[in-house]
N, C-alpha and C positions, 0 to 999 in steps of 0.2 A: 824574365818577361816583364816587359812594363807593366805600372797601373792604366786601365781605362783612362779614360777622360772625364768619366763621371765619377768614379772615385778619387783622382784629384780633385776636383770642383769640390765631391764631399770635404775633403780634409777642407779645403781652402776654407771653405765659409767659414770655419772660424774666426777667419783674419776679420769679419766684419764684427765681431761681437766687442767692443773696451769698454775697460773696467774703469770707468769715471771713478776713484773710490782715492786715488791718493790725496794724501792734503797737501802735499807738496805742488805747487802751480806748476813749477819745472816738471816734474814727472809726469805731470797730467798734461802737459803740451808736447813731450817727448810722447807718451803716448798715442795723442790722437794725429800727430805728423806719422808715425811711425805705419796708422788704419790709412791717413791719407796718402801716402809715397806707395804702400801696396797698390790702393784702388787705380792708382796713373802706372802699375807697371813697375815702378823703380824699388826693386828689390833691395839692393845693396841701400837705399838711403833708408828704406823700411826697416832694415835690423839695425842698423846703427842706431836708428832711433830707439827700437825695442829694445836693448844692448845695456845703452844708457839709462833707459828708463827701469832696469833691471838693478844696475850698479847702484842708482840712488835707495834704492831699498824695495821697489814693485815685485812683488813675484807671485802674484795673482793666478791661478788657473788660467786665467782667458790670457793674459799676458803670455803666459808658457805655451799656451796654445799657439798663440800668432808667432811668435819668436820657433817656434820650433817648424810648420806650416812655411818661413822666409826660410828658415835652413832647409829644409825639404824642398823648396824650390830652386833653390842656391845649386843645390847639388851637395851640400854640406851635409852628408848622411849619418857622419857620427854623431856631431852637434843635434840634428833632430833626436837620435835614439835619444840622449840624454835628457834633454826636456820631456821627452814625452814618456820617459821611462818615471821622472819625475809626478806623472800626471798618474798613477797608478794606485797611487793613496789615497784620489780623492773620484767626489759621486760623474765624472768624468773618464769613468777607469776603461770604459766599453769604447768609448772613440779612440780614446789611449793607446788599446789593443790593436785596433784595426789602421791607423797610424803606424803605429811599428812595425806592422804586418806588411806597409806597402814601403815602410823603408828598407827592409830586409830583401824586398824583390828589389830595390833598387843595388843594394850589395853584393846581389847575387848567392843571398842565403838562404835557398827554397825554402830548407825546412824549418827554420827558425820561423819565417813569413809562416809556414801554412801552421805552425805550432800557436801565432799570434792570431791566425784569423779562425782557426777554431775556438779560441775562447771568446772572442767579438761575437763568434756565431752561438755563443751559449743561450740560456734562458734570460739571464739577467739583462741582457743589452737590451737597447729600444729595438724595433719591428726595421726600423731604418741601419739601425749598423749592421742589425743582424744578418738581411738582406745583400747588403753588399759585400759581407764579409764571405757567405753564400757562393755570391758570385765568385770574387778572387778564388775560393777552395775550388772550384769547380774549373776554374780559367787554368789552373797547376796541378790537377789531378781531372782528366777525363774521364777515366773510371769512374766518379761520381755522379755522371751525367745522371744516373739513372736512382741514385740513393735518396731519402727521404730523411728530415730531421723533426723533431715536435719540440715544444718547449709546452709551457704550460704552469697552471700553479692551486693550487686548493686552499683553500679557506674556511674555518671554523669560529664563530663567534657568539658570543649570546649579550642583550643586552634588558634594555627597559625602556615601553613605549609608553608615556604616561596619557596617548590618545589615539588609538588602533584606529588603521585609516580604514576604509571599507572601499570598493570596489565601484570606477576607479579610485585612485589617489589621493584627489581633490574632497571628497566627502570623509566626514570622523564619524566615530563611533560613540564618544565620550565613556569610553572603556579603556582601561589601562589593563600593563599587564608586561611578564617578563616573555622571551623570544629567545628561539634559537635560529641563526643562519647557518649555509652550507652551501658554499658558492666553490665549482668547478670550473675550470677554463683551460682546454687546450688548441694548440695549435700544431699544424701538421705541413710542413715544407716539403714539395715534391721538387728534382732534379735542380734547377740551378735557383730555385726559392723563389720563382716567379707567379708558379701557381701555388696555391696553399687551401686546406682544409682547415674549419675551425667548428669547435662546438661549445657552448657554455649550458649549463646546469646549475639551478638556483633554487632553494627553497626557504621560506621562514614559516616557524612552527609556534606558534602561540598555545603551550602548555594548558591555560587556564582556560584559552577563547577557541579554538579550532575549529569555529566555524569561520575565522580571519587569517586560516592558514592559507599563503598563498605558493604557488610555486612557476618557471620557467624553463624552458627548454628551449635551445636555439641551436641550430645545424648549418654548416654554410659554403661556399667556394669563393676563393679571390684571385684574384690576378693584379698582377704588378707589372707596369708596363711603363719604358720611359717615354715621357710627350711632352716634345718643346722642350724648355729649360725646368722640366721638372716631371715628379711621379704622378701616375694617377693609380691609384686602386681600386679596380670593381668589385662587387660585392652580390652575389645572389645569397640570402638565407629564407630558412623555412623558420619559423618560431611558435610555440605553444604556449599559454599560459592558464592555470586554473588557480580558481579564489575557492575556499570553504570547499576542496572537493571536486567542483562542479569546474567544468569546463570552460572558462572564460572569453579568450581571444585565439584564434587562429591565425597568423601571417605569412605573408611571401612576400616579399623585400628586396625590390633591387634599390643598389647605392654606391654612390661615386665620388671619392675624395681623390682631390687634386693638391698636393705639393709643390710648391718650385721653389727654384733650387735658391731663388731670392724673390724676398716677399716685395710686394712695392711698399710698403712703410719703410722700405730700406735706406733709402733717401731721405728719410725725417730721423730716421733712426735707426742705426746699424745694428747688426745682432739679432733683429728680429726673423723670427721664424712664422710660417702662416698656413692655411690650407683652406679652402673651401668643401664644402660637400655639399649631395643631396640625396635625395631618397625617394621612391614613392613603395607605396603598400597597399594590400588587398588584404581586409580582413573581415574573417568570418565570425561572427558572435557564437558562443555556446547555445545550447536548446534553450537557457534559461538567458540568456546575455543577447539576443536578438538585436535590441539596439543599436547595439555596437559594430553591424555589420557596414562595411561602404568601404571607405579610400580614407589616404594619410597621405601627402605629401610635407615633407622639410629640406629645408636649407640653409646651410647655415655657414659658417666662418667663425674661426678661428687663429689666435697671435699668440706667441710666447717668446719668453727671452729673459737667460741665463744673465744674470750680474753677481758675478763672485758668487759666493753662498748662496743667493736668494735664484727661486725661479717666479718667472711672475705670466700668468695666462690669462686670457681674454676671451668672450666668446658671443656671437646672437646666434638666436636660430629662429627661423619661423616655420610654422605650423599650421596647415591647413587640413582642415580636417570633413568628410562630405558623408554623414552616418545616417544611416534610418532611421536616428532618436526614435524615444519611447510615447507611445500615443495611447492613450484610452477612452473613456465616451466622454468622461469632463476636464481632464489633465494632458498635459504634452510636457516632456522633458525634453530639451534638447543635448545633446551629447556631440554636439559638433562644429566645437570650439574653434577659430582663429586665436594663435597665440604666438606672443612674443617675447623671447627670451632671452634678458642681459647677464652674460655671469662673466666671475670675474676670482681668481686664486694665486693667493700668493705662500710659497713655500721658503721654508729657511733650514738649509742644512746645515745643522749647527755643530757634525761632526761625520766621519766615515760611516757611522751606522744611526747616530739619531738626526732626525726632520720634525719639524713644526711644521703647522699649518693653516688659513685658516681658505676659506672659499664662498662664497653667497653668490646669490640671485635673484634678479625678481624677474616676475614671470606674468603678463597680461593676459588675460583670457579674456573674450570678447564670444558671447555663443550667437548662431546665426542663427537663431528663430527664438522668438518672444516664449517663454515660458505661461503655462495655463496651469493655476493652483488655484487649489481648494480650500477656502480659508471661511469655516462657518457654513453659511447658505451662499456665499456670494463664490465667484469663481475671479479670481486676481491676474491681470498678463503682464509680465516684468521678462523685460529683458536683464537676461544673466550675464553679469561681468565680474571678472577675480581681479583680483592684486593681490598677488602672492608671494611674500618674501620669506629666503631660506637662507640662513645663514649655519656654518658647520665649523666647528676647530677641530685639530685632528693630531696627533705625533704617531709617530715611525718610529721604531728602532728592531736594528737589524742583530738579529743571536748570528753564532755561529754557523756556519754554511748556510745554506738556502732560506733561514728561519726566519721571521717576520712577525715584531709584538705589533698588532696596532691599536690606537682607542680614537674613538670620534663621541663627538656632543656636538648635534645641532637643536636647531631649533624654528619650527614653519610660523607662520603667521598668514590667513588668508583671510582679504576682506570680500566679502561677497554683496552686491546690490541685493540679494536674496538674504535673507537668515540664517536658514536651515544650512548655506553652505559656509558660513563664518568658522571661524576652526583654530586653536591654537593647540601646536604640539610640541613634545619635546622630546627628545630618543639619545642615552648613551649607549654605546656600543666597546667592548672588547673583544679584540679578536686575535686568533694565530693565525700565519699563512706560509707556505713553503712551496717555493720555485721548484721546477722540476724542469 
């Protein structure tokens, strides 16, 4: 049986990703001739290119990727196995799989193919190979139409807040203190991986403060559907949250990302990967959290893009927010921020199981109604605006089987036109985590 259409397209996009990284001018002009003779169609001038640029010393993942992607299209199905069999060693291993998986339908060796795209369809692959790996098992085994898969992973960590935030986020405590995490996340694939179930579980526990205990709860359904030249995911969840105990926020969340299958920065710059989304929400405050009752909309976009070792992502969102703020006979708080959000992460695998990292953001807040405080006898109206930068470093490294050490250290910084919401913080964290 063939692959789809859409799973060649998947493999292909590879072809758009090169690795600018040689020092040789020759290799790096056989290179990007090799991205240019794909994009017009001319296969055979596209490997010769990548061939050469091989022989001179290239042998980059993304290289192996495109050279194997021209043999897979060539017809040349040994030469594919071979590169991409090569691609097994490194953090590329899940596209690898599922690659091999549609060379082996090409050979006409079912079971090796569906041997290949049950491990694409494991826990460790992204949401996207997994998906499609889904699909091909279900396209050569019908009897699965009706079967279900979960992947999922837990998480255990404890660190040190030297300024507990209070309830929301944006406000400190000027309390320190050490913490435990315990973060849950599964997901559940019904019949050919289209539809799915997910649930997440969250809680941090402050030993010494427990009144700054907070916890989360999230329940949900997706669908995966393709549209136009790319995917969209819908998304309904339900969500709970409670601070010190007490019942905080209630939501219902619908939300929609959209993928294709080629980003437009693809034209400034190959390789790139992109999605847009949005969201809106209905929430309900706790008995004591009243404020916080109204509406949430966001939108937001996002880029990333693979060079050799390194991954590099981009991101805004905005935030509109329409709350019943808090009002009494001489004070009003607002809690219903417009905001804007630039982040930006760049990671470095600097081996099959260790990653560096680092990641930041800044984050505008703009609230829509003048603030009324009580300062002496007089009564003060200030409009509240944040600048809020977050920066965070982070390493990976992978134990054996499903194991995962992590550590992160950031650090926030919020300026506020108010005082009281001015705030510097800083949090390390270590943790284990294991795929399932």
């Amino acid at each position: 049986m063939r692959p789809s259409g859409s799973a060649i397209l998947f493999v292909a996009l590879m072809i758009l990703a090169p690795a600018l990284v040689a020092e040789e001018p020759g290799v790096r002009a056989d290179f990007e001739s090799g991205v240019s003779a794909f994009d017009e169609g001319d296969l055979s001038t596209a490997r010769a290119h990548f061939e050469r640029a091989r022989d001179a010393g290239l042998n980059t993942p993304s290289l192996l990727y495109n050279l194997g992607v021209v043999y897979f299209r060539l017809g040349q199905y040994e030469s594919a196995e071979a590169v991409f069999l090569e691609l097994l060693g490194t953090r590329h291993a899940p596209l690898a799989r599922y690659n091999l998986g549609l060379v082996m339908q090409e050979k006409g060796q079912d079971d090796a193919a569906h041997q290949w795209f049950e491990q694409a369809a494991g826990p460790d692959s992204p949401e996207k190979v997994r998906a499609l790996a889904l699909r091909q098992l279900d396209r050569t085994d019908p009897d699965r139409s009706g079967d279900t898969s979960g992947s999922g992973y837990l998480l255990a960590a404890g660190g040190y807040d030297d300024n507990i935030a209070g309830a929301p986020d944006d406000a400190s405590s000027n309390q320190a203190g050490a913490f435990a995490d315990l973060l849950a996340v599964g997901n559940l694939r019904i019949g050919s991986g289209d539809f799915g179930l997910h649930g997440i579980a969250y809680t941090r526990q402050y030993p010494g403060d427990t009144e700054f205990d907070n916890s989360f709860l999230s329940t949900g359904a997706s669908w995966l559907k393709d549209v136009g030249a790319g995917e969209l995911t819908s998304t309904l969840s339900l969500a709970g949250s409670w601070f010190g105990g007490d019942a905080l926020e209630r939501e219902v969340r619908l939300e929609a990302e959209y993928r294709p299958d080629q980003c437009l920065f693809a034209s400034i710059w190959s390789g790139i990967e992109c999605s847009a989304s949005g969201s809106v929400s209905t929430i309900d405050g706790g008995s004591d959290f009243a404020a916080y009752d109204g509406e949430m909309l966001r939108l937001g976009v996002s880029a990333w893009k693979s060079l050799e070792s390194w991954l590099f992502r981009g991101g805004y969102e905005l935030e509109v927010n329409d709350r019943k703020d808090l009002a009494s006979r001489e004070e009003f708080f607002s809690v219903s921020p417009l905001r804007n959000l630039v982040s930006a992460e760049a990671r470095y695998y600097a081996s099959g199981r260790l990653s560096l990292g680092a990641r930041g953001d800044i984050r505008h807040s703009r609230y829509r109604d003048d603030h009324r405080l009580v300062s002496g006898t007089d009564v003060v109206t200030r409009r509240r605006t944040d600048s809020r930068l977050r920066g965070v470093l982070l390493a990976e490294y992978r134990l054996t089987g499903p194991w995962l050490v992590l550590a992160e250290y950031s650090i926030v910084h919020n300026d506020s036109t108010i005082d009281r919401y001015d705030y510097n913080r800083r949090e390390v964290m270590i943790g284990i985590e294991r795929a399932f």
